[in-house]
C-alpha positions in Angstrom: 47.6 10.1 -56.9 46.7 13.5 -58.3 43.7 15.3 -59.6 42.6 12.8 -62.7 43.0 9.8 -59.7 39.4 11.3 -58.3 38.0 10.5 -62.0 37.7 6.9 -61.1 35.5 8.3 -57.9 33.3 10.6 -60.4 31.9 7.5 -62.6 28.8 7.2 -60.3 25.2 6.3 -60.9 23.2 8.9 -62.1 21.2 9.4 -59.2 24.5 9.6 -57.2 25.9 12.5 -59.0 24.1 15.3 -57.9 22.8 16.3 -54.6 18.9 17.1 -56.0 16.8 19.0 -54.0 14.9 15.7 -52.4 18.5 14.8 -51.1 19.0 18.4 -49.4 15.1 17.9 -48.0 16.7 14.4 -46.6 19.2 15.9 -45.0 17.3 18.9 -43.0 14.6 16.2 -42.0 14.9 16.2 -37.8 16.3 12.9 -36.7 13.8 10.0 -35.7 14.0 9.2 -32.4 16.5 6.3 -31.4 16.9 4.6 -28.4 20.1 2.8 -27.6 20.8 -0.5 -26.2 21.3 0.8 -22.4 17.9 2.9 -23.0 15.9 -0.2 -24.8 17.3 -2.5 -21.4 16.1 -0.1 -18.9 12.8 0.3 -20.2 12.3 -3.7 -20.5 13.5 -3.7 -16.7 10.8 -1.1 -16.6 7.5 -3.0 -18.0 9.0 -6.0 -16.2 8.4 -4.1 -12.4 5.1 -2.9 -13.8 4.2 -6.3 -14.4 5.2 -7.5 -11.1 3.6 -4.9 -9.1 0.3 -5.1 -11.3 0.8 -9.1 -10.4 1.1 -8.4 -6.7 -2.0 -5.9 -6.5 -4.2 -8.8 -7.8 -3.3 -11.4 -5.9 -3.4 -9.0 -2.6 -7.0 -7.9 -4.1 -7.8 -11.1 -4.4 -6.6 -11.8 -0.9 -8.2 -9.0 1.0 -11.5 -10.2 -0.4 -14.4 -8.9 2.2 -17.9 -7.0 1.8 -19.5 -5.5 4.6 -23.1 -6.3 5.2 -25.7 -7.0 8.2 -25.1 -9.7 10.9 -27.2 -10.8 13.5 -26.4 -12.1 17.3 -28.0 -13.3 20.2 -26.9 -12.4 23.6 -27.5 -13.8 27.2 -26.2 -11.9 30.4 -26.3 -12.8 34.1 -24.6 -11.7 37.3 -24.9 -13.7 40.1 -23.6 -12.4 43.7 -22.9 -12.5 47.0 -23.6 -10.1 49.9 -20.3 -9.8 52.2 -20.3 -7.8 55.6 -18.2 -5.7 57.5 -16.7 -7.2 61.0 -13.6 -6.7 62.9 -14.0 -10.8 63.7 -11.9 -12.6 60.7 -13.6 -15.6 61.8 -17.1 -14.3 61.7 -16.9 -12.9 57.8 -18.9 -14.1 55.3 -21.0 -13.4 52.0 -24.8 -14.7 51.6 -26.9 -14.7 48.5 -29.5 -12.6 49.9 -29.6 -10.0 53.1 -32.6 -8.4 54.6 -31.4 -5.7 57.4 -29.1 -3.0 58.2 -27.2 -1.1 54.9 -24.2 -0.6 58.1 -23.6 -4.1 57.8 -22.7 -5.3 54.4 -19.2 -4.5 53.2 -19.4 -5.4 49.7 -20.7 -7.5 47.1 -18.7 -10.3 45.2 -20.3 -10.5 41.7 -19.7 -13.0 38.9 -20.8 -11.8 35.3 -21.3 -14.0 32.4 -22.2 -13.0 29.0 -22.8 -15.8 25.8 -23.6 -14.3 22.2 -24.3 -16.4 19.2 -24.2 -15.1 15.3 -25.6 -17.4 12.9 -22.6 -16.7 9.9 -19.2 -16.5 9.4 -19.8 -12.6 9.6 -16.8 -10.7 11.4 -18.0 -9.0 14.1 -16.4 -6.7 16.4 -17.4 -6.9 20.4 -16.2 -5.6 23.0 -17.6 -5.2 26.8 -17.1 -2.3 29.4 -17.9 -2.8 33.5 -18.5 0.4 35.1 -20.3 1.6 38.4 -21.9 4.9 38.8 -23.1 6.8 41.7 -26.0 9.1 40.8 -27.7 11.9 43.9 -30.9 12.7 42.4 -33.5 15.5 43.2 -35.9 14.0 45.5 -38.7 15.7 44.1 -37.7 15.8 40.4 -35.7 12.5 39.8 -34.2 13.6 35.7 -32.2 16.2 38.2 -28.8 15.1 39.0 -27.4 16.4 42.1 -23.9 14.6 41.8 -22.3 11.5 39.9 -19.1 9.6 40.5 -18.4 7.0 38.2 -15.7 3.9 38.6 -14.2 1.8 36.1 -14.4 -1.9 37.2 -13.3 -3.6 33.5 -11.9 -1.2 30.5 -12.4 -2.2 27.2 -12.1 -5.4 26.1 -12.1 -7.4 23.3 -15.2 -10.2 22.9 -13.2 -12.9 20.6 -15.5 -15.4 18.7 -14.4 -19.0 18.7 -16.1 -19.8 15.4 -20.0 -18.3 16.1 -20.1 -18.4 20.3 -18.3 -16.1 22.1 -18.0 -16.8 26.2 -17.7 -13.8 28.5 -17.0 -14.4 32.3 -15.7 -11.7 34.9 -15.3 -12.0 38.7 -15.1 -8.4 40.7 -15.6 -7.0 44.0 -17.7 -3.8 44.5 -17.2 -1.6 47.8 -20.6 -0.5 48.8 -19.6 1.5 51.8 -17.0 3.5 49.9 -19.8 4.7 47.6 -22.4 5.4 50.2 -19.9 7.3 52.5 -19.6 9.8 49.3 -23.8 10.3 49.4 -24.0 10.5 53.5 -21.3 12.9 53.2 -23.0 15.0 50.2 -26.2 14.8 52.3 -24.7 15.8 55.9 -22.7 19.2 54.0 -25.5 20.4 51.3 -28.7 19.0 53.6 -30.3 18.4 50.3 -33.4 16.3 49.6 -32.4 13.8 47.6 -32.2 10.1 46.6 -29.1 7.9 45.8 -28.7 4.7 43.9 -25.4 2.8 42.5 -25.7 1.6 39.4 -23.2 -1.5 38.1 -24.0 -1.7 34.1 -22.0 -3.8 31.6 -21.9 -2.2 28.2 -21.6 -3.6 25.2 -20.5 -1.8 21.9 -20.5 -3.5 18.9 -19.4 -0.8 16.8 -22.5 1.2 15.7 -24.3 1.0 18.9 -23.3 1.2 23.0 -25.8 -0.3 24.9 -25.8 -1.9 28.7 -26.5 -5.6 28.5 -27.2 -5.7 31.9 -27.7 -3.8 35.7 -27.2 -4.5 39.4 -29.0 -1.2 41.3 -27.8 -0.7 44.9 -30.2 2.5 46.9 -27.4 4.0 48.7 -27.7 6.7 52.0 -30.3 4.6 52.9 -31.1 3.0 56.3 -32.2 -0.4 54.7 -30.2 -2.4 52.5 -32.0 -3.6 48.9 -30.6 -4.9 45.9 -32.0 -5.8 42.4 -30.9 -7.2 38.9 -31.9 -6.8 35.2 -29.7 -8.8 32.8 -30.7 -9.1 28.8 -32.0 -13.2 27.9 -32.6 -14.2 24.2 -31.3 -10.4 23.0 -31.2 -10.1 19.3 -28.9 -7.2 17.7 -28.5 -6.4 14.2 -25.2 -4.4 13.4 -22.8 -4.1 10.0 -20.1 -6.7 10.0 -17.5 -7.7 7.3 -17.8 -11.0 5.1 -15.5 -12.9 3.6 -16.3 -15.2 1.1 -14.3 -16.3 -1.6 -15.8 -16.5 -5.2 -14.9 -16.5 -8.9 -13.7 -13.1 -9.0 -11.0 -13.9 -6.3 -10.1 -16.9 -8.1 -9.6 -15.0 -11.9 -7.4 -12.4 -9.3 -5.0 -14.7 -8.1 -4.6 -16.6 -11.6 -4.3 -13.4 -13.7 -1.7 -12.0 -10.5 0.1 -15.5 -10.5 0.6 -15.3 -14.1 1.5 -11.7 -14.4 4.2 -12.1 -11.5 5.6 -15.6 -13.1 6.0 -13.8 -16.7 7.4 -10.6 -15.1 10.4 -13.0 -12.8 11.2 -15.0 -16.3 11.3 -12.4 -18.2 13.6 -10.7 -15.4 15.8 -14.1 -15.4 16.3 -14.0 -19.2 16.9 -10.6 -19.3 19.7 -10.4 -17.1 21.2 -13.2 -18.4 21.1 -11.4 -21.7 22.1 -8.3 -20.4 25.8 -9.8 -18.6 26.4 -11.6 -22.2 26.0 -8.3 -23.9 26.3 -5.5 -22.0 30.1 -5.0 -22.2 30.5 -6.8 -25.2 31.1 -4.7 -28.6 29.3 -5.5 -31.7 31.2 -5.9 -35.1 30.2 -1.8 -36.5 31.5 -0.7 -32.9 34.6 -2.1 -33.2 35.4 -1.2 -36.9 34.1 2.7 -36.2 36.6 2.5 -32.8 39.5 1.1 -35.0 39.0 4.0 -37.5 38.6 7.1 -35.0 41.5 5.7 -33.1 43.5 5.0 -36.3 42.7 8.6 -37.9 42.1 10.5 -35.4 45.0 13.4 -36.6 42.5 13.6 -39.4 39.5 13.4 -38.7 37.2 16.0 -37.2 33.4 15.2 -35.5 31.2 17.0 -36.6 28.3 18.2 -34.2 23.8 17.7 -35.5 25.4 16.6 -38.6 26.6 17.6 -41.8 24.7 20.0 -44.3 26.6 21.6 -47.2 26.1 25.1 -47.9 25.4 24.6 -51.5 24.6 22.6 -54.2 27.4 19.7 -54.8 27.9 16.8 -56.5 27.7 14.1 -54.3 30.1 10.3 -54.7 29.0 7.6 -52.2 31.7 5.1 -51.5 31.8 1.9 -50.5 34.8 2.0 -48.3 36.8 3.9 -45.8 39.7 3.2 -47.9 38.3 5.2 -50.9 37.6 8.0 -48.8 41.8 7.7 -47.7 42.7 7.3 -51.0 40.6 10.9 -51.8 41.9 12.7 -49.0 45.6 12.6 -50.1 44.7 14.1 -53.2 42.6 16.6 -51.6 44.1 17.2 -48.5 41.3 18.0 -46.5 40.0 16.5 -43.1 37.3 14.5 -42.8 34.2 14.9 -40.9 32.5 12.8 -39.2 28.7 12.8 -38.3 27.0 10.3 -36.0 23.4 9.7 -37.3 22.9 7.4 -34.0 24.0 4.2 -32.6 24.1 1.9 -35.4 24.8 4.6 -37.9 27.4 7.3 -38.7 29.0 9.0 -42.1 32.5 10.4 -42.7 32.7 13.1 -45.4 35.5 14.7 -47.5 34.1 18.4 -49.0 35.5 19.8 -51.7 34.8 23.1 -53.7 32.3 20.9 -56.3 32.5 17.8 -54.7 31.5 15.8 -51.3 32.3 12.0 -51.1 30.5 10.7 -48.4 31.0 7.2 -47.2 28.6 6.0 -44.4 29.1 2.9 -42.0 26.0 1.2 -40.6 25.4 -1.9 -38.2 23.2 -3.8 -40.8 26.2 -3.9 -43.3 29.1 -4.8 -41.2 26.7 -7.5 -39.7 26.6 -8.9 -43.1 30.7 -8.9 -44.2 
């Protein structure tokens, strides 16, 4: 074919035969913004997570339902106990409920605590109890002045557990009374100090805004007569912030809205990747033909890098086929360039001095053959 063959490529359209200046505006336009199949899938997988997690947070908000507000409990405390005494006799040992007499005969006391709180709601409240025993020397003649203190742990921290709105406290323990009194005699005999002693067994309570003993047993101690005396709490009422959970409307529009959002994010998950194994390594028709051609022609054809843009005015012939564009480049002799618009479109161009023929490929047509 030689140069009159092209004639049959110059008999265009009017609007085809020249490259106006709208068509060289067209082609410096920037490039819209495509996004390609791989891009489009992981940003699906990507509102699909947000839609789960925004699904879980619901449902857990509407699960960790709770407001904090006041809650009131009763409490009842009593200690009941028994004087022991010391004796080398094993047979003659014993504990009485009351003694009247020398402190160098009692040995200890055997005490038996019980504690009962009510609340009157479902509140959550959070108890706990404390047993301690403390040892205070005071000034004789001005008793706020404390001379010496020893204090003993008899029960750490522990938890008061409600069973429904009554919670049951009971301890057993064993105070020394000599071990504590030896420490005062002993103070008194090295300082000679005027002073008074007393042992003091308190149960705290602490309820988490407030630490306050629910009860005392007061021993005197360096003294020549034994005593003892009790003051336990009876009918108590305490007010302190607790958490309540109750579950209402708003918890129930939670879980539904979180069901739903977590049931449409899974689905659409399922369908997805169901969609995305069919597809991803399948190649649609326009990728196949544009493979066949590079690989066909690839001695001829060069790509061309943020596409083509002649250097000046040209006529311009669009043609419908790959063929045609063959067909001109044996008369011409010229490569062809090719420009990649995006994924579903691309053109391949042979320049000459006056003339580009341009033919472009695009998904949409080969679709449609």
């Amino acid at each position: 074919m030689d140069k009159k063959g092209l004639e049959k490529f110059h008999f265009v359209d009017h609007e085809e035969e020249m490259i106006d200046q709208k068509s060289r505006d067209d082609q410096k336009k920037p490039k819209k913004i495509y996004f390609g199949f791989k891009t489009r899938i992981t940003l699906l997988i990507l509102m699909v997570l947000i839609l789960f997690v925004a699904g879980f947070m619901f449902i857990i908000k509407a699960l960790s339902y709770s407001e904090t507000k006041e809650a009131t409990y009763v409490e009842n405390t009593n200690a009941d106990y028994k004087i022991c005494f010391n004796t080398s006799d094993q047979y003659l040992k014993r504990c009485e409920d009351s003694y009247v007499g020398k402190f160098s005969n009692v040995d200890s006391i055997k005490v038996n605590y019980s504690y009962l709180s009510k609340k009157d709601d479902n509140s959550k409240i959070d108890l706990t109890y404390q047993i301690v025993a403390v040892s205070r020397i005071y000034d004789k003649f001005d008793s706020s002045r404390v001379l010496y203190e020893n204090e003993k742990i008899i029960v750490d921290k522990t938890p008061i557990v409600f069973k429904k709105n009554k919670a049951q406290v009971k301890e057993k323990f064993t105070i020394n009374l000599q071990e504590f009194n030896e420490n005062v005699v002993q103070y008194q005999k090295k300082y000679i100090y005027s002073s008074t002693a007393i042992l003091e067994i308190k149960v705290y309570v602490n309820d988490g805004t407030d630490k306050y003993a629910t009860g005392t047993i007061n021993v005197p101690l360096g003294v020549e007569e034994f005593s003892i005396y009790k003051n336990f709490e009876e009918n108590e009422t305490h007010v302190t912030e607790a958490v309540v959970k109750e579950w209402t409307n708003k918890e129930t529009i939670n879980i539904v809205v979180g069901s739903i959002l977590m049931f449409i994010s899974l689905l659409s998950l399922f369908i997805l990747t169901k969609l995305v194994s069919k597809t991803l390594n399948r190649k649609s028709k326009y990728e196949k033909k544009l493979s066949n051609i590079l690989n066909t022609y690839d001695r001829i054809i060069l790509y061309v890098k943020d596409g083509y843009i002649s250097d000046k005015k040209k006529k311009l012939i669009k043609l419908k086929s790959f063929e045609d564009l063959l067909d001109a480049r044996e008369i011409l002799d010229r490569p062809i360039l090719y420009s990649k618009i995006n994924n579903v479109k691309c053109e391949f161009i042979l320049e000459d001095t006056e003339i580009v023929y341009k033919y472009v490929l695009k998904e949409a047509d080969v679709e449609k053959e």
